[in-house]
C-alpha positions in Angstrom: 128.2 30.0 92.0 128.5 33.9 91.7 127.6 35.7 95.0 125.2 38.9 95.5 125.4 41.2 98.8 121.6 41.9 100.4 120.8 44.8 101.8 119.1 45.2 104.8 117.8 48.8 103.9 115.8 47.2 101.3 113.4 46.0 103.4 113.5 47.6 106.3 112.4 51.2 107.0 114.4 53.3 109.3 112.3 52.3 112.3 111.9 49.3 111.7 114.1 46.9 113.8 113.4 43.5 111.7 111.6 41.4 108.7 109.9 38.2 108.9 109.1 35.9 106.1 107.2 32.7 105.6 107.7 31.6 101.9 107.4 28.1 99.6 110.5 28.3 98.3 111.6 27.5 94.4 112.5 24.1 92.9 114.5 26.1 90.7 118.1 25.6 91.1 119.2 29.1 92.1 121.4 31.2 89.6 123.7 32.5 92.8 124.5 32.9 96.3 123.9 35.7 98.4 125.5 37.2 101.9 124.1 40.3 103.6 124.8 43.5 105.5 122.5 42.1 108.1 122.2 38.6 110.3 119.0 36.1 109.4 117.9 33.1 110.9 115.8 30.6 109.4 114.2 27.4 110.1 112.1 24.3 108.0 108.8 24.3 108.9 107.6 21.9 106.0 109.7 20.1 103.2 112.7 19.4 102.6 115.5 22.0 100.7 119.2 21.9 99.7 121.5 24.3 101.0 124.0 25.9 99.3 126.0 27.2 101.8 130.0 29.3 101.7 131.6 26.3 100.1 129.4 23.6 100.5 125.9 22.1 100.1 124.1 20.5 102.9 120.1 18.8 103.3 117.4 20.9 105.2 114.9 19.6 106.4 112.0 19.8 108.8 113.1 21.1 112.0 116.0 22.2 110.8 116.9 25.7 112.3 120.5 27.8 110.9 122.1 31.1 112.6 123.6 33.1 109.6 126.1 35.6 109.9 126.7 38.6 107.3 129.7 37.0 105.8 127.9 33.7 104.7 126.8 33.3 101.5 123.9 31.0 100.9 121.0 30.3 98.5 118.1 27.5 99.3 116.4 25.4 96.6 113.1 23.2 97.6 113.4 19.4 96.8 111.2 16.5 96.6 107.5 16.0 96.1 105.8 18.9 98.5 107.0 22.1 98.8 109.7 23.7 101.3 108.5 26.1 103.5 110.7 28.1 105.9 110.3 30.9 108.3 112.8 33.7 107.8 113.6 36.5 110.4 116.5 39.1 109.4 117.6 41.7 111.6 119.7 44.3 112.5 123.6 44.6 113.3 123.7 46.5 115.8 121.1 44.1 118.0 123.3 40.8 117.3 126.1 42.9 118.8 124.0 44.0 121.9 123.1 40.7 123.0 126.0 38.9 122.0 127.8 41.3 124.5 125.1 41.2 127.5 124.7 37.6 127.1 128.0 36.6 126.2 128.6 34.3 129.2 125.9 32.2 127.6 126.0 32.2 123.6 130.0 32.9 123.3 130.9 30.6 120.5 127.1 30.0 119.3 124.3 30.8 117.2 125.1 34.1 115.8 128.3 34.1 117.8 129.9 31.0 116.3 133.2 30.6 114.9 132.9 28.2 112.9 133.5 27.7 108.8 129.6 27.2 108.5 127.1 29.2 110.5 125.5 27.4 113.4 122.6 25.0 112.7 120.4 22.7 115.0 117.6 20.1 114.7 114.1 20.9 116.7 111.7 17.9 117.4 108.2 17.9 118.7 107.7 19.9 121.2 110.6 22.3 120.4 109.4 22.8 116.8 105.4 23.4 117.6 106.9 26.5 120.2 109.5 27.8 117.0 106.5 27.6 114.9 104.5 29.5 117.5 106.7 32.2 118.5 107.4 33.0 114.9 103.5 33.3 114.4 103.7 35.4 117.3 106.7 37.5 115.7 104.7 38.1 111.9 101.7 39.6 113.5 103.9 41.6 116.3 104.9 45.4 115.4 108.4 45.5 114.1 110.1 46.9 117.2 113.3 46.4 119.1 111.5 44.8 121.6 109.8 42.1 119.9 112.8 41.7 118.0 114.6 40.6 121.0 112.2 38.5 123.1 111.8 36.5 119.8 115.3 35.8 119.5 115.9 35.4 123.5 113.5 32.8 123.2 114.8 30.9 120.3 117.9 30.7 122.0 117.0 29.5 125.7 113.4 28.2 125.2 113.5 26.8 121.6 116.5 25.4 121.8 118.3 24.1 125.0 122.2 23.2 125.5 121.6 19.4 125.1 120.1 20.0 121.6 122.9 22.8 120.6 124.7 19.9 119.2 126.9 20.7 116.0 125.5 19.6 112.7 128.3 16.9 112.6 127.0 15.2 115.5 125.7 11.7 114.5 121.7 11.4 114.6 121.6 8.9 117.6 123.3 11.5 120.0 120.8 13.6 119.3 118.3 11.6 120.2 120.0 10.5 123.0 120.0 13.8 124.0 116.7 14.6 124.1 115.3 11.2 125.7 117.6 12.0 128.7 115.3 14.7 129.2 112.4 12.2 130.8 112.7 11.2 134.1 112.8 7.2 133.4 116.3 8.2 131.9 118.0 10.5 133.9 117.4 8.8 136.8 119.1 5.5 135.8 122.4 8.3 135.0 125.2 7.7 132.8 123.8 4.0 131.9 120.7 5.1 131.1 121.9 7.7 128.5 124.6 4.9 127.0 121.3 2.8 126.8 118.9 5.2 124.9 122.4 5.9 122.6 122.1 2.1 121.8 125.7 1.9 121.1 128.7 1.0 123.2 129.5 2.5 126.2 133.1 4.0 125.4 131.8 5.0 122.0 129.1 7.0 123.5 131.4 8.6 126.5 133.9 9.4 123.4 131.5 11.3 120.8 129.0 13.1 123.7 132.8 14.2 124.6 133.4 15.3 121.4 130.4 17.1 120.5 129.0 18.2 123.9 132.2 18.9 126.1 130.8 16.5 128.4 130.6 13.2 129.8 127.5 10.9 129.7 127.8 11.6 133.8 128.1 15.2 133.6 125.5 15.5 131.0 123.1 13.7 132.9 123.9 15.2 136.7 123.0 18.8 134.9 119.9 17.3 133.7 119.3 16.2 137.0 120.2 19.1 139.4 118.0 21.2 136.8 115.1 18.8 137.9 116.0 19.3 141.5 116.2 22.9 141.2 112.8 23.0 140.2 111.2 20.7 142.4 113.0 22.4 145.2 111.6 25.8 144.1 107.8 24.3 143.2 107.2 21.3 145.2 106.6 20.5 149.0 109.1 17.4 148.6 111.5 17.3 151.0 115.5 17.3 149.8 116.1 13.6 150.3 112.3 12.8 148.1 113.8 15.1 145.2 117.3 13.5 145.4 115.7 10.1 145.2 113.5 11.7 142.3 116.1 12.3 140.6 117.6 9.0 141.1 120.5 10.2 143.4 120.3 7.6 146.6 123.7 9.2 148.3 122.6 12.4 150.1 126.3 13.5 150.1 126.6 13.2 146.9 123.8 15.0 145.9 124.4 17.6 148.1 127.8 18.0 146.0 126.3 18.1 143.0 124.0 20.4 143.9 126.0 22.7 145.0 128.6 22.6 142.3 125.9 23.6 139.7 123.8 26.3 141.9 126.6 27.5 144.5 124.5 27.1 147.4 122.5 23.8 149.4 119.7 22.7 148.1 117.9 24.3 151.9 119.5 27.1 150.9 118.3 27.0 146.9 114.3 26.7 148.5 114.9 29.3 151.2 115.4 31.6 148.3 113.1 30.8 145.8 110.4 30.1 148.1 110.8 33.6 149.7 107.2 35.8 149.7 107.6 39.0 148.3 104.6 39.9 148.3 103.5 39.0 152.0 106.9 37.9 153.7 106.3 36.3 156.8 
């Protein structure tokens, strides 16, 4: 398929810092691919669509969210019975380099930023895909500033999508769901056995692949989980440290006390002391 290059000056006007789209795409197959002098990211809101994307074509589908990068060349084509829609947001250079450099210790390797032979994609469910759908609504009627630019794509990145769902597109269906169920308390507090139990498969399997895709064991995957539940019940709740280590299914104090600090650098006393600090009328 012959390739096209996009220009970014064709829809934007000098002060203008981004464009947003939400389009039915064509059932037609497309006639070629195209890269750009800009980055875009786009995600399925209804349908399904094939992607043709660099050297390769891959299903779309609901949910379905992809980082592109200048360099990739891509065209879409809407499939089945109802039509594909997608939300489209293209933006400047220069702002992909800014963030990628303030926030590098964060996205290095992802989204925008990864290195990969295809660009970065990931699957929102539920929750996740009403607040993409949102934030985008948010994003078309917003002025077409730097600003809004940003805190649209800040929140994509941290609020929309999360590091247990940042899982590479090879990553088999039932990790990802694995994933997100170790989200609810009736999971993570069970730990390592209840993720290998909401995986449904066998336990060195499941160690081996969330390894594989995730960096991580089922036991670190699920102590984050948990010491990001005790974070916030330390700095929201009147619980006391040994009520949120049992909340989070942790029954050894010392061990919970060496989690904790492992993931926040400080005690969990020492994590409240801080966040529950009046600025307004310090005692």
């Amino acid at each position: 398929m012959q390739c096209r290059i996009f220009h970014l000056s064709d829809y934007l006007d000098d002060e203008e810092a981004f464009h947003f789209a939400r389009k039915s795409l064509d059932a037609r197959r497309p006639r070629y691919q195209h890269s750009h002098d800009y980055y875009e990211v786009f995600f399925v809101e209804h349908g399904c669509t094939r992607h043709f994307v660099n050297d390769r074509t891959e299903l779309l589908q609901r949910g379905d969210i992809v980082f592109m990068r200048p360099d990739d060349r891509h065209a879409l084509q809407s499939i089945g019975d109802e039509p594909c829609i997608i939300n489209n947001v293209m933006f400047r250079c220069d702002t992909a380099a800014h963030l990628g450099s303030r926030y590098a210790g964060e996205f290095a390797g992802r989204f925008f930023w990864h290195d990969g032979a295809y660009p970065d994609r990931h699957v929102i469910r539920g929750p996740r895909m009403e607040r993409a759908i949102n934030t985008a609504l948010e994003l078309q009627g917003s002025l077409r500033t730097l600003a809004r630019i940003e805190e649209f794509l800040l929140t994509l990145m941290t609020r929309v999508i999360d590091y247990d769902g940042a899982l590479p597109q090879s990553a088999p269906q039932w990790l990802s769901t694995a994933c997100m169920a170790a989200r609810s308390r009736e999971v993570f507090r069970k730990g390592a056995a209840g993720f290998v139990e909401v995986a449904g498969r066998g336990h060195e399997h499941v160690c081996r692949e969330t390894r594989r895709h995730l960096g991580l064991s089922p036991s670190e995957l699920v102590n984050r989980i948990r010491m990001e539940n005790a974070a916030m019940q330390l700095g929201n709740s009147a619980l006391s440290v040994e009520e949120v280590a049992y909340d989070c299914g942790i029954e050894n104090m010392s061990h919970f006390y060496k989690l904790f600090r492992n993931h926040y650098g400080t005690t969990p006393r020492g994590y409240r002391k801080r966040h529950l600090s009046d600025p307004v009328q310090p005692g």
